[in-house]
TORLOPA-301611 format. One record per residue (C-alpha): residue in one letter; x, y, z. Coordinates in steps of 0.25 Angstrom, whole numbers, plus 5000, padded with zeros to 4 digits. Last residue first. Layout:
AXYZ/...
This chain:
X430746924810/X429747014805/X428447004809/X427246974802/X425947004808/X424846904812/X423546944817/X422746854806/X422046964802/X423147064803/X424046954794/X422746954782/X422647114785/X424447144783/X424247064770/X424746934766/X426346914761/X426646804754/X426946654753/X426546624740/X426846714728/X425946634718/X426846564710/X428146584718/X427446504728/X428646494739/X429046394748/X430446414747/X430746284739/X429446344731/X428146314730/X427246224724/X426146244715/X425746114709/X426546024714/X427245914707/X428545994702/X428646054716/X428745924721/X430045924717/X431045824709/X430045774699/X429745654693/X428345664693/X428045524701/X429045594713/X428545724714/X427145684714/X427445584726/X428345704732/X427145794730/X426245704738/X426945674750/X426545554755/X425945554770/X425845414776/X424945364786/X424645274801/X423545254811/X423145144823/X421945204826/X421745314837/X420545314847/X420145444852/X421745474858/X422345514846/X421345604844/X421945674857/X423345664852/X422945724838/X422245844844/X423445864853/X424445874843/X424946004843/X424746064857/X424345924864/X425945884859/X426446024863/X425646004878/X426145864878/X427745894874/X428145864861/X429545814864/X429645724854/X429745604862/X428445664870/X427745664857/X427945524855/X427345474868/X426445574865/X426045494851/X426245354860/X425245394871/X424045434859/X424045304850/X423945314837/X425545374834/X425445354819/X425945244809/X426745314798/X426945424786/X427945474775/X427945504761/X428545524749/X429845514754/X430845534740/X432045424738/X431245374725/X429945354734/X429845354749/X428645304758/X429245354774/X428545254785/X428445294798/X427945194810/X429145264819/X430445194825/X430945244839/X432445244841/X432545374842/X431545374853/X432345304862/X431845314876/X430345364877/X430245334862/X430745204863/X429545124869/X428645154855/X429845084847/X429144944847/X427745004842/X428545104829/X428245244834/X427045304828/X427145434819/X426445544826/X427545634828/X427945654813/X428945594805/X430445604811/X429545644824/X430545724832/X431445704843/X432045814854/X433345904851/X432646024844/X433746024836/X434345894835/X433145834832/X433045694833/X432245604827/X430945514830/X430045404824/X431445364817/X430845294803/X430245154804/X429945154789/X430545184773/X429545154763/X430045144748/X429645164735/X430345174722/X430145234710/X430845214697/X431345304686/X432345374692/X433045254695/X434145324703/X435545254703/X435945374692/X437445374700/X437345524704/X435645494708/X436045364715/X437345434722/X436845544727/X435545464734/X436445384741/X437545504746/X436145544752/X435945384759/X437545424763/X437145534771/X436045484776/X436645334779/X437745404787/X436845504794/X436045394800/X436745424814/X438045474814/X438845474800/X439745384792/X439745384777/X440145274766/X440145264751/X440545154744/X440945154729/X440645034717/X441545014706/X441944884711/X440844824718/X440244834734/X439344734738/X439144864747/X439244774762/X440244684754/X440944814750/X441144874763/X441444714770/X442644714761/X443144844764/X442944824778/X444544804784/X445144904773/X444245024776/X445045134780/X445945134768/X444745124759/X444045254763/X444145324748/X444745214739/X444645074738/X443744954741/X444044834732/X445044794722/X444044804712/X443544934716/X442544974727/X442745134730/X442745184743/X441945294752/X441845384764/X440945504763/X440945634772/X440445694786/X439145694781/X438145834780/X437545814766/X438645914761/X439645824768/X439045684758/X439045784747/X440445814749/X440945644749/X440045654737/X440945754728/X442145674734/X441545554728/X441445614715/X442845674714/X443345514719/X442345474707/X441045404709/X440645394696/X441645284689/X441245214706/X439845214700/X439245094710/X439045144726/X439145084739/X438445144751/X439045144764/X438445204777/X439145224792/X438545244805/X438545324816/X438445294831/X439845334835/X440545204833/X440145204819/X440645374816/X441845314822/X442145194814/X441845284802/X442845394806/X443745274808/X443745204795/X444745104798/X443645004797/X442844894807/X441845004811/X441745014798/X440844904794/X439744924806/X439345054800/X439344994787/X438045024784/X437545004771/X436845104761/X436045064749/X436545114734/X435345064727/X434345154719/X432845174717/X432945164733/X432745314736/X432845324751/X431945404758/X432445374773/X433845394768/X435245344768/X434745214757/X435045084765/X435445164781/X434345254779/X433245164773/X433245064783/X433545124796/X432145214789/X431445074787/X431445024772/X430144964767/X430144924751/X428844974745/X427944864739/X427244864725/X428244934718/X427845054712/X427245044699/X427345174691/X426245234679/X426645384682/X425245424692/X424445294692/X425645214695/X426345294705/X425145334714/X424545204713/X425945134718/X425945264728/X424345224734/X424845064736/X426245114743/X425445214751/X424545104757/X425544994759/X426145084769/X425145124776/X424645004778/X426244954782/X426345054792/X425145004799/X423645034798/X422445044808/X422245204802/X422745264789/X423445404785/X423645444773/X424245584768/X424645614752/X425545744753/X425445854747/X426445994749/X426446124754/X427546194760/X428346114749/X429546014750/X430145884739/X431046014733/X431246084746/X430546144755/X430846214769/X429846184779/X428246264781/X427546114778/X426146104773/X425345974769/X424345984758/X423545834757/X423245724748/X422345644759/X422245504765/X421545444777/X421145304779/X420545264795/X419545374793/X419245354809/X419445474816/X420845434822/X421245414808/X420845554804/X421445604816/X422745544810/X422645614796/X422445764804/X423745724811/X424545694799/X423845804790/X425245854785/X426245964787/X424646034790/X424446204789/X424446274802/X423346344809/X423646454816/X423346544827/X423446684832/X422146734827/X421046624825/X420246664816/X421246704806/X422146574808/X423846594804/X423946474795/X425446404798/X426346334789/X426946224799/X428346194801/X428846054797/X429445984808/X428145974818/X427446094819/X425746054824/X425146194819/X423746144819/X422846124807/X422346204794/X422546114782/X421546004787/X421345874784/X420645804772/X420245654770/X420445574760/X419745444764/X420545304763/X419745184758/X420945144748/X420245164735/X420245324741/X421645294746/X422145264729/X421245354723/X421745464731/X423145444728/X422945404714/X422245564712/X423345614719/X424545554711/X423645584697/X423545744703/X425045754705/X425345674692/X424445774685/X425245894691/X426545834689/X426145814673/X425645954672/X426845994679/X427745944668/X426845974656/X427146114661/X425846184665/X425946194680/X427346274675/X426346384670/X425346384684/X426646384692/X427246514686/X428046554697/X428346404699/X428946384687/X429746524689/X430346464702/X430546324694/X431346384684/X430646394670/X431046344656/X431146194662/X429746184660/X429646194647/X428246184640/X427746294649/X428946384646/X429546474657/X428746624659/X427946614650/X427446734641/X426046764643/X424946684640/X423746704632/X422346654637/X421146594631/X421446604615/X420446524608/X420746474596/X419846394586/X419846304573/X421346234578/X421746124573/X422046004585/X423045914582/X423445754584/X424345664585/X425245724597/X424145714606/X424845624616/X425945724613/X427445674611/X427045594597/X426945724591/X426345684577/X426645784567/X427245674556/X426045624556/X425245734553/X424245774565/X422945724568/X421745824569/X420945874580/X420245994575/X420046124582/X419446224593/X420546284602/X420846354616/X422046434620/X422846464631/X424146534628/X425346454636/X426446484624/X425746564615/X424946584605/X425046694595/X424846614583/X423546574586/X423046714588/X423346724574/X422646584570/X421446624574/X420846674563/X420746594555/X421246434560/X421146344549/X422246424539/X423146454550/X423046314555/X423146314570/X423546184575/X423546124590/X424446024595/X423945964606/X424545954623/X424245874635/X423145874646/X423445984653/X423446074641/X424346124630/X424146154616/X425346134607/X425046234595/X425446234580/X425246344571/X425046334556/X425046434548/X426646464549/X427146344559/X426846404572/X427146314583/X426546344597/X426546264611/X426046264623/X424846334621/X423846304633/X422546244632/X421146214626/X420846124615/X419446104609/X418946004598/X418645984586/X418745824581/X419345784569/X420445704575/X420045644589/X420645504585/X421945564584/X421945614598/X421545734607/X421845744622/X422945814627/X422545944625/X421345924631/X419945904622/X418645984621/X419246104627/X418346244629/X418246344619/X417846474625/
């Protein structure tokens, strides 16, 4: 067998003359009668090889029956190509290899979308054919980015005097928002492990224990519907520290994502991350995930029209709501037909409708203008409104105002080409709700998980106002996309119950689920705190992808599904009988 001397993406000018050995796939042919030209492909990059009807012997038959995806190896002379032949679009494009020896190690059958164009297969029969869409010179450069952004992880905590340390993929069902994937046990008939949403209380153990800097890329699971940013298993890169604040944590994820960026695509973060709080964030940008590569801020002008004619506003104020403006450049764009295209988006997204006006040289007119005569001035003060410019406003209960119109944001930027989509920027978003409110199940829950410390002042509250109680949560988000999320923990035993008993997790459920961590908790607990990044969505994000399916390497579909290998399916009637389960029919 001939085995490889070189890559395919290896040779240069200065190795003319030499023989070597090239081993890969064919990715492209040219035959131009007696001499044939082939692109060889590997991992590494891509040569042109030569067979010279009068060089080769007999060989040169099988050579013209290549095909597309055939693996071959071959023995022959690097020699630089005519000038005019250069291919200036390959790092190897100035020189060839010509073939002395052909060895044929596989053939390939007919493809079923084309290898060197992606676009030529739907995503369903990509994913059908994983190991063939694995070759595309787009997935090879995701996967590589992938391996890059783990491998600058790693250096980064290693050099930081954190141990990576693993935890278990078999633990305790411990539901809490996500349901779990479940293991049924062989040995222990009737019970079942569950497989970890994340290791957040293995990682706090480990503080309790003593290796006060934690890390791990780890697989999490998560039985929930998907979507594009979603999969049943995904990756995430989990930290957890002890004697540490919010700001330690902090400061240490910027310091490894400034690494990650520049080693992986060659960007320079900035060198400190703006703070927003979550108040913050949703009543400037409508989200707790705001993308900031663009202005149009919101204001609240609450306050405002409750001194106009606008009485739905005025009642929407009086009754606890509030009311959001944003003002906007493009009026050429923003036609009476476009606005009304909005105004339905706005009632798809579940609003009651969209107010607006246009700024013109004489001032505000249009749309709601009647019924704001006394404020028009103070409106475009509050915008530093221009003519040209259009101002949007939306009344709702609660935050709903600054939702809607933080979506309405995000329209606008990617309509208007606001977006640099070129740049990256970073921002953390704090103090989030420690609590919200179910409607359904009417009692609180965790908006992050229920371990997540109160903030000190706030602790006194959760008797009598939890929603008013602030968390130590901190969100890291990128472009508009949350990447992560983590936040100082509940060290001390009587305040964690405390928080269990606001969400009505009763002692006997709390010991059920959690006792392990509660009686650890109690042997000494230091002052402790994490993040948890979500791999993919970093990869996602430095590839320029839309999906995280496009960085993983065998994920599956929007319904779960591995159309690859045929996963989930059926087991045999022994594998249930030994396990003493059986399948119903419901």
């Amino acid at each position: 067998m001939l085995k490889r001397t070189h890559t395919c993406g290896e040779l240069r000018p200065k190795d003319s003359g030499k023989e070597v050995i090239l081993c890969g796939w064919v990715n492209t042919t040219r035959d131009h009668g007696g001499l044939i030209f082939i692109d060889l492909r590997d991992r590494y990059g891509i040569t042109q090889i030569v067979f010279d009807q009068s060089a080769c012997g007999d060989f040169y038959e099988k050579a013209k029956k290549l095909g597309f995806e055939d693996v071959i190896g071959i023995k022959g002379i690097v020699r630089k190509r005519p000038e005019e032949s250069i291919n200036e679009n390959l790092a190897t494009g100035e020189i060839e290899v010509l073939v002395k020896e052909l060895e044929i190690f596989n053939e390939s059958k007919p493809l079923p979308f084309m290898v060197t164009d992606r676009s030529s297969g739907l995503e369903n029969l990509r994913l059908k054919y994983r190991y063939l869409d694995l070759r595309t010179r787009e997935m090879q450069r995701n996967i590589y980015l992938r391996h890059k952004a783990a491998q600058t992880v790693r250096e980064y905590y290693n050099s930081q005097g954190f141990y990576e340390i693993e935890t278990p993929f078999l633990m305790k069902s411990t539901p809490e928002g996500a349901r779990d994937f479940l293991v049924p046990s062989r040995i222990h008939r009737g019970k079942f492990y569950a497989l970890p949403q994340s290791p957040q209380m293995f990682k706090q153990i480990l503080m309790i224990a003593g290796f006060d800097k934690y890390y791990q890329i780890v697989r999490c699971f998560r039985d929930e519907d998907l979507r594009a940013d979603r999969q049943p298993e995904f990756t995430q890169i989990d930290v957890e520290m002890s004697f540490v604040d919010e700001n330690d944590v902090m400061t240490s994820t910027e310091e490894m994502l400034r690494k990650v960026f520049k080693n992986t695509i060659g960007v320079e973060l900035e060198e400190k991350f703006p703070v927003l709080t979550y108040d913050e964030a949703i009543k400037r940008y409508g989200s707790d995930s705001p993308d900031i590569r663009f202005g149009l801020e919101l204001k609240d002008v609450s306050k405002v029209f409750l001194e106009s004619d606008f009485n739905i506003f005025k009642k929407a104020v009086a009754d606890g709501g509030f009311v959001a403006g944003l003002c906007s450049p493009a009026m050429d764009y923003l036609t009476r037909m476009e606005i009304d295209r909005l105004t339905e988006q706005v009632k798809n997204w579940g609003g009651k409708g969209l107010a607006w006006g246009r700024i013109t040289e004489k001032g505000f007119e249009g749309g709601i203008s009647k019924f704001v005569e006394g404020i028009k001035e103070k409106l475009i003060d509050i915008f530093a409104a221009k003519p040209g410019n259009v101002m949007f406003f939306i009344a709702d209960k609660d935050y709903r105002a600054f939702e809607l119109l933080g979506m309405l944001r995000s329209r606008l930027g990617e309509n208007l080409n606001l977006i640099k989509t070129d740049s990256f920027k970073c921002i953390w978003v704090t103090n989030f709700p420690l609590l919200e409110w179910d409607e359904e199940e009417q009692r609180y829950k965790a908006m992050h998980h229920p371990f997540t410390a109160p903030v000190a002042e706030d602790i006194e509250l959760l008797e009598t106002e939890p929603a008013r109680v602030r968390s130590r949560a901190y969100d890291i988000v990128i472009n508009g996309v949350e990447i992560g999320g983590g936040s100082i923990r509940n060290h001390r035993v009587d305040i964690q119950k405390k928080l269990f008993k606001v969400l009505g997790i009763s002692e006997e459920e709390a010991e059920r689920k959690f006792g392990f961590l509660l009686e650890a908790l109690s042997y000494g607990a230091p002052p402790h705190g994490g993040i948890a990044l979500g791999f993919d969505r970093l990869i996602m994000l430095l590839a320029g992808e839309e999906s995280i399916r496009e960085v993983i390497a065998f994920p599956k579909t929007k319904n779960a599904l591995s159309l690859m290998d045929g996963s989930p399916s059926e087991v045999s009637e022994e594998q249930l009988k030994e396990l003493g389960i059986k399948i119903t029919k419901y």
